[in-house]
C-alpha positions as CSV (number, residue, x, y, z in Angstrom):
1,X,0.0,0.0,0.0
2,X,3.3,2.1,0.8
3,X,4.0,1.9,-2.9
4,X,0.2,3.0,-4.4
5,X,0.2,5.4,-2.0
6,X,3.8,6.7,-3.3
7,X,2.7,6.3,-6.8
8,X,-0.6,8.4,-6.6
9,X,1.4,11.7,-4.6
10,X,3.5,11.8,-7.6
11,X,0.3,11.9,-10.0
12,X,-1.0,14.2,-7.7
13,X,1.8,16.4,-7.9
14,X,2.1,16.2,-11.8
15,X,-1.3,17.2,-11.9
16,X,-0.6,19.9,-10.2
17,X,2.3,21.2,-11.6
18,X,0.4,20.6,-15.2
19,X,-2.8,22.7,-14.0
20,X,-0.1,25.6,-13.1
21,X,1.6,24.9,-16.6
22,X,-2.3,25.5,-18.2
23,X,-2.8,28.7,-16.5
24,X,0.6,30.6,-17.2
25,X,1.5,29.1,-20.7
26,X,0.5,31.7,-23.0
27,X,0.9,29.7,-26.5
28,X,-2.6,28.5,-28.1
29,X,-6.2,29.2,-26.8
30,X,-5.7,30.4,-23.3
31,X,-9.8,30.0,-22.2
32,X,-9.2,26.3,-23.7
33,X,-6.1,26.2,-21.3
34,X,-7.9,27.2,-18.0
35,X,-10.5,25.1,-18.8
36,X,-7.4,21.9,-19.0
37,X,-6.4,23.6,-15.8
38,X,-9.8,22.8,-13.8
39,X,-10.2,19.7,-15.1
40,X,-6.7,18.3,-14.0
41,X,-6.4,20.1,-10.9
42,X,-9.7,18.8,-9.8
43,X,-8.9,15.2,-10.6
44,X,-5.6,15.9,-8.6
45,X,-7.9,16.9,-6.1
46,X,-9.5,14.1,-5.6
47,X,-6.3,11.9,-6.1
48,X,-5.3,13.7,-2.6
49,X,-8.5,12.8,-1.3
50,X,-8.0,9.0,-1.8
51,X,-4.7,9.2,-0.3
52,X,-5.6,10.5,2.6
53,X,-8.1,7.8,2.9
54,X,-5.5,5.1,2.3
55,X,-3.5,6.8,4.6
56,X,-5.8,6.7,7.9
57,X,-5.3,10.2,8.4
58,X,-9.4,11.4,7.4
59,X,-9.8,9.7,10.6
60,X,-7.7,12.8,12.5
61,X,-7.5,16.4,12.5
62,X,-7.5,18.2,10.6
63,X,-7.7,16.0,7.7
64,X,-11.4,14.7,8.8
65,X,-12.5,17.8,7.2
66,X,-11.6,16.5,3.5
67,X,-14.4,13.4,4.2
68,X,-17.0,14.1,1.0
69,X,-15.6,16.8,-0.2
70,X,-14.7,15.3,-3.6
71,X,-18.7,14.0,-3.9
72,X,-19.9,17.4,-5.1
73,X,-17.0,18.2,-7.7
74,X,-18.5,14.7,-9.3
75,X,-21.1,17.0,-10.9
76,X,-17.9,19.4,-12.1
77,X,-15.6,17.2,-14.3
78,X,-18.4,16.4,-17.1
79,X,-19.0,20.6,-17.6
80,X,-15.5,21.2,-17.5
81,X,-15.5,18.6,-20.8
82,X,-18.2,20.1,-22.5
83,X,-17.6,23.8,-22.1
84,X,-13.4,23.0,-23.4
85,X,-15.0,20.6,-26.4
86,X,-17.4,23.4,-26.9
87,X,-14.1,26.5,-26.9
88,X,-12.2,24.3,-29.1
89,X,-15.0,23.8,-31.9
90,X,-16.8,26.8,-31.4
91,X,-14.6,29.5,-30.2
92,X,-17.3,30.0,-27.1
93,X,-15.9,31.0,-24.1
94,X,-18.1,31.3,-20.5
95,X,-21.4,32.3,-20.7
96,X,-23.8,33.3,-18.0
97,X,-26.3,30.8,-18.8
98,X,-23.3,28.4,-18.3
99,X,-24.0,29.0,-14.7
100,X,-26.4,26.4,-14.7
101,X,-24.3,23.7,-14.8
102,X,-23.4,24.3,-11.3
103,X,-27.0,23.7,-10.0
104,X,-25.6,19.5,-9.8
105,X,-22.6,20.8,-7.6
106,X,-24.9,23.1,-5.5
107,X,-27.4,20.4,-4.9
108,X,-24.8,17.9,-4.2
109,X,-23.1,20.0,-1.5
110,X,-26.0,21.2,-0.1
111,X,-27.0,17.5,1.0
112,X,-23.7,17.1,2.9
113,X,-23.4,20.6,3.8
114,X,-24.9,19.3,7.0
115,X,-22.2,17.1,7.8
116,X,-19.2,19.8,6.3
117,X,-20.5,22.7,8.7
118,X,-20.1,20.4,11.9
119,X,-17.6,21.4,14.3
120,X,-14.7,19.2,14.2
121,X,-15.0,16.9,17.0
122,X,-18.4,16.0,15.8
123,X,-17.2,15.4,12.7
124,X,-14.5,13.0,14.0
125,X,-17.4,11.6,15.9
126,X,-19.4,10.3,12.5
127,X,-16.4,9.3,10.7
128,X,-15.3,7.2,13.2
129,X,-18.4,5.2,14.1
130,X,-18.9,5.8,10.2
131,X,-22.3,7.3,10.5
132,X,-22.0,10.0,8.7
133,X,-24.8,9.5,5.8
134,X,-27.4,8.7,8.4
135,X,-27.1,12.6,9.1
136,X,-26.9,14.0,5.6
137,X,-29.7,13.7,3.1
138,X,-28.5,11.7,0.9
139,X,-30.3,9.3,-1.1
140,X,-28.9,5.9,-1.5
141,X,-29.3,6.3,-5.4
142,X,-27.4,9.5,-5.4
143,X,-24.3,7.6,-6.4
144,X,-26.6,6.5,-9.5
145,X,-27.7,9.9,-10.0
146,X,-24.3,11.5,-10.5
147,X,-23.2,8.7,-13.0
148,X,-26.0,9.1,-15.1
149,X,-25.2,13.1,-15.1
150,X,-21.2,12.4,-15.8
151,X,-22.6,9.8,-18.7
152,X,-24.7,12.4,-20.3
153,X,-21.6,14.7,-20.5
154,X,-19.6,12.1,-21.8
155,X,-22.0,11.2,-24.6
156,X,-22.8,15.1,-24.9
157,X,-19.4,16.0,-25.3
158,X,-18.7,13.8,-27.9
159,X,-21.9,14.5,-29.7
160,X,-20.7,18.3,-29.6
161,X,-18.0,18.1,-31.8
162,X,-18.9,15.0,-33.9
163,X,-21.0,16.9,-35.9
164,X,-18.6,19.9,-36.5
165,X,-17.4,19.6,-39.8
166,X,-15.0,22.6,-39.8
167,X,-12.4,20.2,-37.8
168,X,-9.4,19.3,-39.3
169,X,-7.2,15.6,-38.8
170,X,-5.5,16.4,-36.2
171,X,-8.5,18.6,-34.2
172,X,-10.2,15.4,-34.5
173,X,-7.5,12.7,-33.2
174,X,-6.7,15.0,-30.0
175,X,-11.1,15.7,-29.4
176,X,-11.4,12.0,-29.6
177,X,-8.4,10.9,-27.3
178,X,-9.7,13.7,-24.3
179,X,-13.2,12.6,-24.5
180,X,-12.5,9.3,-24.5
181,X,-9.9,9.3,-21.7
182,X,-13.2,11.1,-19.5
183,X,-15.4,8.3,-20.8
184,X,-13.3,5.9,-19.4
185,X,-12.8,7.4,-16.5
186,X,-16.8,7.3,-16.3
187,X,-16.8,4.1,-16.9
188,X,-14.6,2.8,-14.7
189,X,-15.7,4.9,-11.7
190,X,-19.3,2.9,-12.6
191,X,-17.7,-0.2,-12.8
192,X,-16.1,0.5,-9.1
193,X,-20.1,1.7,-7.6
194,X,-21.4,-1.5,-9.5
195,X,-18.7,-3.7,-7.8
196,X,-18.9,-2.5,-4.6
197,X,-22.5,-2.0,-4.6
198,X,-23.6,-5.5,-5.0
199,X,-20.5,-7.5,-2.9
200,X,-18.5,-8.2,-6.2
201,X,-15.5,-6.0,-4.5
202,X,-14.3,-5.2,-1.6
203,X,-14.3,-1.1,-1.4
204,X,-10.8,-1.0,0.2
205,X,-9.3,-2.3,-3.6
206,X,-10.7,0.6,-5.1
207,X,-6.8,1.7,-6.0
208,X,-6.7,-0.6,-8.5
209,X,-10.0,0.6,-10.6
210,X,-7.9,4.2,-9.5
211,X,-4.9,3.4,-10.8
212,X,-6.6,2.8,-14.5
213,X,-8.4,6.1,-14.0
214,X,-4.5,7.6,-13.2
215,X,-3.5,6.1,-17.0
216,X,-6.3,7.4,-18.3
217,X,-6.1,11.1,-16.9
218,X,-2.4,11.1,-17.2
219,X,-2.4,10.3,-21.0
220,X,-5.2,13.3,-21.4
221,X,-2.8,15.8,-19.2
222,X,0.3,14.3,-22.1
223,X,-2.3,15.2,-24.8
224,X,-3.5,18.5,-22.9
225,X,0.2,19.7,-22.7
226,X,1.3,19.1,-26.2
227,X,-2.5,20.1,-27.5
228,X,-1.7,23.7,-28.5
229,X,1.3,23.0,-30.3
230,X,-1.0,20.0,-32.3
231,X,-3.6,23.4,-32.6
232,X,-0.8,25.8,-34.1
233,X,0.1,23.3,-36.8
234,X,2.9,21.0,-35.4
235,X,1.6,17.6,-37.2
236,X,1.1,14.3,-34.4
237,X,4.3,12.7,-35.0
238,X,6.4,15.5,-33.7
239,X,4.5,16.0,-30.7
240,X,3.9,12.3,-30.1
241,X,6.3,9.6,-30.5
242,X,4.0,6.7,-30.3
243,X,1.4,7.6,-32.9
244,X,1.1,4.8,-36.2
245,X,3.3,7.1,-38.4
246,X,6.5,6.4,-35.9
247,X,7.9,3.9,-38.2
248,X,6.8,5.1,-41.6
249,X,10.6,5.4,-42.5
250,X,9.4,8.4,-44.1
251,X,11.8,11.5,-43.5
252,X,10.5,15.1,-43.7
253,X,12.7,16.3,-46.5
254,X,10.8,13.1,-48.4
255,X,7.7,13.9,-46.9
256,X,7.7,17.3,-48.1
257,X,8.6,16.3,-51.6
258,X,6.0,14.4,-51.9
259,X,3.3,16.1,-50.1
260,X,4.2,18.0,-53.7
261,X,4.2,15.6,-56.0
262,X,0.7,14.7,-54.8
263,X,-0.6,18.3,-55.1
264,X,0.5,18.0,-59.0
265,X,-1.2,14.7,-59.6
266,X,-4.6,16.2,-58.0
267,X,-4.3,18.9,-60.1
268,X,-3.4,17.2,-63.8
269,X,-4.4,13.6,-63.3
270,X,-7.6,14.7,-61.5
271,X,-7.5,11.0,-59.9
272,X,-10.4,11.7,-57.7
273,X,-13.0,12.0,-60.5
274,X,-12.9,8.1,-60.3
275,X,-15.6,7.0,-57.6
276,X,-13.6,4.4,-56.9
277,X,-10.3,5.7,-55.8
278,X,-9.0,4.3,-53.0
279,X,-5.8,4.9,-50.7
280,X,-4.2,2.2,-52.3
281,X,-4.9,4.1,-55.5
282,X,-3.0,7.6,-54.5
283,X,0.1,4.8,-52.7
284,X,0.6,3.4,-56.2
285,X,1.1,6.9,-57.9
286,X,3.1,8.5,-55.2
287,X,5.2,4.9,-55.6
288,X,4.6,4.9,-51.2
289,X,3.1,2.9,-48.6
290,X,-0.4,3.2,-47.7
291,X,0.6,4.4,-44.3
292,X,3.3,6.5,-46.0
293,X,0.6,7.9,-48.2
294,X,-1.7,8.6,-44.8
295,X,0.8,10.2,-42.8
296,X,1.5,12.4,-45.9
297,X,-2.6,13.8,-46.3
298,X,-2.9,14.1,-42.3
299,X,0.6,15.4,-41.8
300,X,0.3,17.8,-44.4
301,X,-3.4,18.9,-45.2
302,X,-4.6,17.9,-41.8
303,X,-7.7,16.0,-43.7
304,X,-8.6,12.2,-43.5
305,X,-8.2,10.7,-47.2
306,X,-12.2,10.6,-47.7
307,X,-12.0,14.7,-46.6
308,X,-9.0,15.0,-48.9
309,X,-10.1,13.2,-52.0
310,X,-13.4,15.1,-51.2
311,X,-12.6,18.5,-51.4
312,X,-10.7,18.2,-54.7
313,X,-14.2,16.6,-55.6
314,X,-16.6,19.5,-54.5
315,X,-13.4,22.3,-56.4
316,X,-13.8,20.4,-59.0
317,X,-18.2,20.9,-58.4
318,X,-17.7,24.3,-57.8
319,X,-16.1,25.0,-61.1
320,X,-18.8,22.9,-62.9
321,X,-21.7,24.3,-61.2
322,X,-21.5,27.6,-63.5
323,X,-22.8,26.1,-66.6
324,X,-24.3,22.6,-65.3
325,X,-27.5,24.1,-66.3
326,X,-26.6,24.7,-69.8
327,X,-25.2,21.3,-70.2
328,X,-28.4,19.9,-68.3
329,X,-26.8,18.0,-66.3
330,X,-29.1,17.1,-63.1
331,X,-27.7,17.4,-58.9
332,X,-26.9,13.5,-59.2
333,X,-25.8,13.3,-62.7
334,X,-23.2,16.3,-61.5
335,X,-22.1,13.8,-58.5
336,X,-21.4,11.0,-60.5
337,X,-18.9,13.5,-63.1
338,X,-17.1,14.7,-60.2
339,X,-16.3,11.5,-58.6
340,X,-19.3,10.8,-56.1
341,X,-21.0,7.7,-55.8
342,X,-24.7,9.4,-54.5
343,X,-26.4,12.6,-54.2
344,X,-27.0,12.5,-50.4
345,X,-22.8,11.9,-50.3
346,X,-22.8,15.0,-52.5
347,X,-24.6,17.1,-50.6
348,X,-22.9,16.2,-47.5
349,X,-19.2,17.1,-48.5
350,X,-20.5,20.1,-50.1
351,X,-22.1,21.4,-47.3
352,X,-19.1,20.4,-45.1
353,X,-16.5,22.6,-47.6
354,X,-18.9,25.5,-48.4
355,X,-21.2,25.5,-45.5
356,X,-24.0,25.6,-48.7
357,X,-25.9,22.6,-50.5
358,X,-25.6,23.0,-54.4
359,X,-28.5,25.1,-55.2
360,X,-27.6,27.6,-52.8
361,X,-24.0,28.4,-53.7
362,X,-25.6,28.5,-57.3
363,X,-27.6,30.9,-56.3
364,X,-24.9,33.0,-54.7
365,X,-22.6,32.8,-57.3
366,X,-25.0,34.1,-59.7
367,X,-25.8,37.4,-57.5
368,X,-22.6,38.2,-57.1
């Protein structure tokens, strides 16, 4: 136990030291920043309050006043998520009506605030004879409650920025990796409730469902501190060494010649007007790997193939829409020419590039 308790003060101390890294570093978006600040320094928060626990020490002054004091900042973590995801993709920072996220954290703490305003020996009194809910009211579904709320924000989160369409490659990878590091944290906290809950577990091996959270929140504070460098530009092999482009073999002087070489054969050999183009397709021309020819479009464009092929597509639209009419051509015949296999597919990347369906960005074009 010496050594878990060891292990988790020196998470608790990184997560410290990264929260103070979030607030001062000035590179990148600095609202997204103090939002990464919260969020770790919370978690590192209630890191301390599990040592403690595993220490004895909640048992003694002063520490007895830490018992449930990481219960109401439950309700803060999944916020915290949603309003970052939501700076990040939308450029939104705190709003006033954001202060009803907090009505969770208020009710929370206002069912135990009759147990945090006791005097101290009182307090010691409860924890010791470990009576302490039996004079707060709180429900024995709370627990429930709050997972379903930090579930909802988990799903909401990622439902937030699915949708946006605006995000490039890398924007993606990094939204994907922090939401899911919080979903497993979610889940593994449930897992822990459910466990303990019906006799499966004995609550006093809760550091090992803790120490999976720990790998979990310390890969998102890696991601969170490298982030605003992946945000300015700096593609994901620079800033981390483990991603599936570490042995490409591919070196950047190469990689930039050919991130060329591929702009010319979009342009000429319009390859992407064949509905059937596939990765495998672009590897053979550029005389690369598959994964050589991936790390070049994400590196490089910061698109996915499908987005990469498919902007070339809808330039390609764009130019064609101007006299489609006179060559009555119809919406789907149009998609077929330009490389896609349905209307509806059509629309979609169209929208996505232009943030216009067909008709309308005919009908803009013409008025200007």
């Amino acid at each position: 136990m010496r050594f878990i308790i060891g292990l988790f003060t020196v998470f608790i101390l990184i997560g410290i030291a990264l929260s103070i890294m979030f607030i001062i570093k000035k590179k990148g978006d600095v609202v997204a920043n103090r939002f990464l600040a919260a969020y770790t320094f919370l978690f590192s928060f209630e890191l301390l309050n599990n040592v403690l626990r595993w220490s004895g020490v909640l048992e003694t002054e002063p520490f007895v006043h830490f018992n449930l004091v990481h219960f109401p900042v439950w309700a803060i973590y999944g916020p915290l998520v949603y309003m970052y995801i939501r700076r990040v993709t939308k450029k939104v920072t705190f709003k006033i009506t954001d202060l009803v996220f907090l009505i969770p954290f208020l009710l929370i703490f206002g069912a135990l605030s009759p147990f945090y305003f006791l005097p101290t020996d009182e307090k010691l009194q409860l924890v010791e004879a470990g009576t302490v809910f039996q004079h707060v009211p709180w429900p024995s579904y709370g627990i429930w409650l709050v997972i379903l709320l930090m579930s909802f924000y988990a799903l909401f989160s990622f439902q937030s920025f699915r949708k946006n369409r605006k995000l490039g490659y890398r924007e993606n990878v990094w939204l994907k990796w922090f939401v899911g590091s919080y979903s497993g944290f979610v889940f593994m906290f449930s897992l822990y409730i459910f466990l303990v809950r019906f006799n499966i577990m004995d609550p006093k091996y809760d550091y090992f469902v803790d120490i999976v959270i720990v790998g979990f929140i310390g890969l998102l504070a890696f991601f969170g501190f490298v982030q605003p460098d992946v945000f300015e530009g700096k593609n994901l092999r620079e800033v981390l060494p483990f991603v599936k482009y570490r042995k490409s073999g591919i070196s950047p002087a190469l990689s930039l010649e050919m991130k060329e070489k591929l702009v010319e054969i979009m342009q000429n050999q319009k390859p992407y007007l064949d509905n059937e183009l596939r990765l495998d397709d672009l590897s053979l021309l550029l005389n690369l790997s598959r994964n050589q020819t991936s790390q070049i479009i994400n590196e490089h464009f910061n698109l996915s193939f499908f987005d990469f092929v498919n902007r070339y597509r809808i330039m390609e639209a764009k130019n064609m829409l101007i006299d489609y009419e006179n060559k009555q051509l119809t919406m789907s015949q149009l998609a077929f020419e330009v490389g896609f296999n349905s209307r509806a597919s059509f629309y979609r990347a169209f929208k996505k590039f232009t943030n216009y369906n067909p008709s309308e960005y005919l009908k803009i074009s013409k008025a200007s």
